[in-house]
N, C-alpha and C positions, 0 to 999 in steps of 0.2 A: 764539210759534210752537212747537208743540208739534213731537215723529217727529224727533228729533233726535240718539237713541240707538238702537244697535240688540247685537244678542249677549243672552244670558239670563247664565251664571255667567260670561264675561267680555264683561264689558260696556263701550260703546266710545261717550260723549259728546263729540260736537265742536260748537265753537263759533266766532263770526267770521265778519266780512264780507272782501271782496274789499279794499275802501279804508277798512276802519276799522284802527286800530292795531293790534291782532296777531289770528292766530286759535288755534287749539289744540283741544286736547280732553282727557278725561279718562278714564283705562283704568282700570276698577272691576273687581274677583275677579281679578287675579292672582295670582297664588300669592308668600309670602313666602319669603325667602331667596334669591333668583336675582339674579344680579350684571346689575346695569345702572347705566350710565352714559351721558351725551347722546353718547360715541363710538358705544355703540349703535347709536342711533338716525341718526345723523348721515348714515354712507352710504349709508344708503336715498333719506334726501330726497334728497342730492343727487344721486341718479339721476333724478331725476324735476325738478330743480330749473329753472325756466325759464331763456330768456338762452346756453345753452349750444350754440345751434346756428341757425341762417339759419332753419333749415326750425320751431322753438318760435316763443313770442311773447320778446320783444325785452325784458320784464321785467324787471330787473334784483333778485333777491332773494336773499339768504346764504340762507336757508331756518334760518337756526342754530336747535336746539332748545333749550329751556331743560327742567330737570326740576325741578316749583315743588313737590310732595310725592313722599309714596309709596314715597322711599331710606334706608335711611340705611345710613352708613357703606357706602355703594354696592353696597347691596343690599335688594330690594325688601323690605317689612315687611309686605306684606298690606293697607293701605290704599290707599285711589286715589291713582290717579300722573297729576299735571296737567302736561302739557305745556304748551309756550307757543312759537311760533314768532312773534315779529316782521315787519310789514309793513313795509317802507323804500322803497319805489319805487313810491309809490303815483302816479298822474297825471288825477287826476279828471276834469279841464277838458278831457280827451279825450271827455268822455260827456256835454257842456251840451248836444247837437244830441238826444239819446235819452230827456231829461228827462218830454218830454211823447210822444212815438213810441216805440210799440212795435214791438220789431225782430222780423222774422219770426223763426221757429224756437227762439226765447229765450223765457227763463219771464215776461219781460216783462206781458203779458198774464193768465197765468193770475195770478202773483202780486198785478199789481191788483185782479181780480175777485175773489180768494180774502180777500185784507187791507184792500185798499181802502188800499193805499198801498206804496210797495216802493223798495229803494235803486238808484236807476238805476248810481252809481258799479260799474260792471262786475259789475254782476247782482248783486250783494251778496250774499247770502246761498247765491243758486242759482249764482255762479262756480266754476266749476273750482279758484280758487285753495281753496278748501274743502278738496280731497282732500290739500292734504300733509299735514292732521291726522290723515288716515287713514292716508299712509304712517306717520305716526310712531305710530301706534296698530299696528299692522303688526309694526314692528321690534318689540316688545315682546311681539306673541304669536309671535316667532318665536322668542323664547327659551323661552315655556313651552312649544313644539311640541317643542325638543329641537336638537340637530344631526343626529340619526337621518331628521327633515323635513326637503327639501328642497325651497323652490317657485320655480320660475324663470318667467318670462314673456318671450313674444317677441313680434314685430308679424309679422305671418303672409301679412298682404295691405292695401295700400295703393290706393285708388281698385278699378279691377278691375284689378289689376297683383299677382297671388298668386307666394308664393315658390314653388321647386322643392323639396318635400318630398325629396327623393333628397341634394337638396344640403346638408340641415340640418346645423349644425354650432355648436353652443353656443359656439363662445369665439369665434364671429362677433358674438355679441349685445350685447359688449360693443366689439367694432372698429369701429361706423359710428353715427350721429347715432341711426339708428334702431329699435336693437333685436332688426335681425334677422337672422336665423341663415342666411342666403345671400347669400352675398359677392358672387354677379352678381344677385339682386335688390336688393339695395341699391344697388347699381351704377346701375341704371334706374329706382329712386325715385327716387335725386338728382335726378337729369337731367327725368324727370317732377315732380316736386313744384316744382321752381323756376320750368318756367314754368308752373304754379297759382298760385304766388305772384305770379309777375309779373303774372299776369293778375287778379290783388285777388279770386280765386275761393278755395277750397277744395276738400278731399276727405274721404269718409271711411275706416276703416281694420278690419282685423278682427286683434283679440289674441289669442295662446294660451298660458291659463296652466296650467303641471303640476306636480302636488304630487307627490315619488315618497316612500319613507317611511311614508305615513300607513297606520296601523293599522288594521286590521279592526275592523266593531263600532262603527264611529261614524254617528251618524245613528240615527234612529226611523221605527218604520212610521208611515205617516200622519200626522198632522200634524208629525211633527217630522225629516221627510227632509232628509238630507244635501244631497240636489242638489237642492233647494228652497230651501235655505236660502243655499246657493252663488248659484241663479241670483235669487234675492231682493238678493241683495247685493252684485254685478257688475251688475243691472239700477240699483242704485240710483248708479250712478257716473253723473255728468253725459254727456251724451251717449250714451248708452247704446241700445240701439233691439233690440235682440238678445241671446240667452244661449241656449246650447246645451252639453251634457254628451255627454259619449263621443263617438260619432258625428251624435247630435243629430236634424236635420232629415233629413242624408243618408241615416238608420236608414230612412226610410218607404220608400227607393228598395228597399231589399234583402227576399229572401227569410229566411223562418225560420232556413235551417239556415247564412245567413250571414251574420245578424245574433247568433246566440247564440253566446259567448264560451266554445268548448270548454275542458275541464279535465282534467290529468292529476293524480299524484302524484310528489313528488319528495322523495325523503327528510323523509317523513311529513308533509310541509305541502302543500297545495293548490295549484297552479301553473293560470294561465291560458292559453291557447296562441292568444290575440290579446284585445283589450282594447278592443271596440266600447262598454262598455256606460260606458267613462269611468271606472272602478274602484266603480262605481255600483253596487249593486243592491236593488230593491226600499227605494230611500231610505239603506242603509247602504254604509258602504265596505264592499272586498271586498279591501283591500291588495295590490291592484294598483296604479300611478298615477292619479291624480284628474285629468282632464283638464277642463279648461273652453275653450270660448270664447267672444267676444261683439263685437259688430259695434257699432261707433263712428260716430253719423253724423256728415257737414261740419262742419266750424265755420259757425255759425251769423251772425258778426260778416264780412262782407266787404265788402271795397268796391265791388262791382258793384250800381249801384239796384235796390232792393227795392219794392215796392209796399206800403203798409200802409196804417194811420189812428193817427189819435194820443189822447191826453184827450178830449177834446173831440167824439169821433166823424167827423174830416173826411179824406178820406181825400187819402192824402201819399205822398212817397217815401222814403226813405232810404236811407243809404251809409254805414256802419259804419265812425267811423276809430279809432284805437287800435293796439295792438298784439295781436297774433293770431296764434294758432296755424293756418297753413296747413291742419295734418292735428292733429289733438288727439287723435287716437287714439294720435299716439307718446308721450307722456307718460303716457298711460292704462293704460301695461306697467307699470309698477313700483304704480301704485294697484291696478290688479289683482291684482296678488302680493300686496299689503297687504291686500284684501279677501278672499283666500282665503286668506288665514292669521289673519285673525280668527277668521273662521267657524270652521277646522278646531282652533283653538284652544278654542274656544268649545264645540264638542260633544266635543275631546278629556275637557274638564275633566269635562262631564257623563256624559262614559263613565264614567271614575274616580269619580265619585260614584255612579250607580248600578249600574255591576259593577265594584268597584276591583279582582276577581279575573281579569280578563279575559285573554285571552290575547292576547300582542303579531302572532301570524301565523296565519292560516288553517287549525291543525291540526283533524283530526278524533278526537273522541274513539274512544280503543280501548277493542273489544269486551273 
């Protein structure tokens, strides 16, 4: 199976199935001499770690990272750095009924047609459990982005049940199962997401991730645009169905003069006086905040009967048993921070290679 790397000078191979012994990946072009260790990496996953809440799937995984190259003396040297995260709770014999049926909305299908053979044990390859090599791929370009980056992600809307923008409040996001920043929407997810569970249904969810920090100057015209490469790579998270930058889709609603992103000057750097375009422009940052979002559909595994066909072409029902994410777009917050700090890792680097002289903030040069 080939498309299993993606990033140009930091580059980001993952590897592993869902129910084979471990999965990982491998972080190529980082930069030598920066201090890491698996404490690194460690708190990332376990934000993301399954088992941690009613409303995840029921999993049960340390998520622990191993670091198998790439340090030494605890700090990187320039060569690739091979993670390794171990499977331990794996439960196969949940998926004998799916061997030969293909489940609606699961790659099921495509992946037979494409291989002409696929691992039914919890979608193997195309599972979710996939992205914690990306978180751990993640923490790693979060040290060469700096501490001067900062990307946070929250869950924004769940089912059609959206937060109160008025009410956001960051160190909500870490007080409730689900990531997000309105203490009386969370309130009313609980209460709604449980009975979706109960009823062996699902929903889906929309994330929003913000980079504040990043510098001006990242990104290429045309082929090699910033928020192309963002939504390429938030598109490529499982369940994914959606990606939108700055104001996105809701841009077509507005007029000219209220979609463009007035500017003043404020002691000699460039200032924005609102920030519709997502710190976007013309493919490059503009060192404003880098705004993404992107829409999570259902979980696809539930237990209310499905209609399909199986091997064989006969057509059948199915009920999806295992354990399952009600809403899997709440797990998809901290993947999405991990995916937007590759990327911006990734074109950092390439800035520094070709304008290492570049400037850190939107000044204009003087007359």
């Amino acid at each position: 199976m080939s498309h299993n790397s993606f990033g140009h000078l930091f580059r980001v191979t993952t590897w592993g199935e869902s129910h084979g012994p471990a999965i990982g990946c491998v972080v190529d072009g980082c930069p030598p001499r920066l201090r890491l260790a698996e404490s690194d990496i460690q708190p990332w996953l376990d934000r993301r770690r399954p088992g941690q809440s009613k409303f995840t799937t029921q999993r049960q995984e340390a998520d622990a990272v191993r670091i198998l190259s790439g340090t030494f003396d605890g700090v990187t040297t320039g060569t690739p750095i091979s993670l390794l995260i171990e499977n331990t709770d794996q439960r196969s014999r949940d998926y004998g009924e799916i061997a030969e049926r293909f489940r609606p909305g699961h790659a099921d299908l495509t992946y037979e047609l494409k291989y002409g053979i696929r691992d039914y044990r919890g979608g193997g390859r195309s599972s979710a459990r996939e992205t914690a090599s990306r978180v751990a791929a993640g923490a790693v370009a979060r040290l060469v982005l700096g501490s001067a980056v900062r990307i946070r992600g929250a869950l924004v809307q769940v089912g059609p049940h959206a937060i109160d923008r008025t009410r956001w409040d960051w160190a909500q996001v870490e007080e409730n199962p689900f990531f997000c920043p309105d203490a009386e929407a969370a309130a009313a997810w609980e209460a709604y997401l449980g009975e979706v569970r109960k009823q062996g249904s699902s929903v889906g969810a929309v994330v929003e991730v913000i980079a504040e920090g990043v510098p001006p100057g990242l990104g290429a015209p045309v082929y090699g645009k910033l928020d192309a490469d963002l939504a390429g790579a938030l598109m490529g998270i499982n369940a994914v169905k959606g990606v939108e930058i700055g104001d996105g889709f809701a841009a077509a609603s507005l007029r000219g003069e209220e979609n463009a992103d007035e500017m003043r000057m404020q002691d000699g750097v460039v200032r924005f006086l609102s920030n519709r375009a997502g710190g976007i422009l013309g493919g490059i940052s503009t060192g404003a905040p880098v705004v993404a979002r992107f829409a999570v559909k259902p979980t696809s595994s539930i237990l209310i009967p499905r209609r399909t066909v199986d091997r064989q072409g006969r057509e059948v029902e199915i009920s999806t048993r295992g354990r399952h994410d009600p809403c899997v777009g709440i797990r998809a917050v901290p993947v999405g921070e991990a995916m937007v700090a590759c990327v911006l890792a990734d074109h950092l680097l390439r800035q520094r290679a070709q304008n290492p002289d570049a400037p850190d903030a939107p000044r204009l040069p003087r007359n």
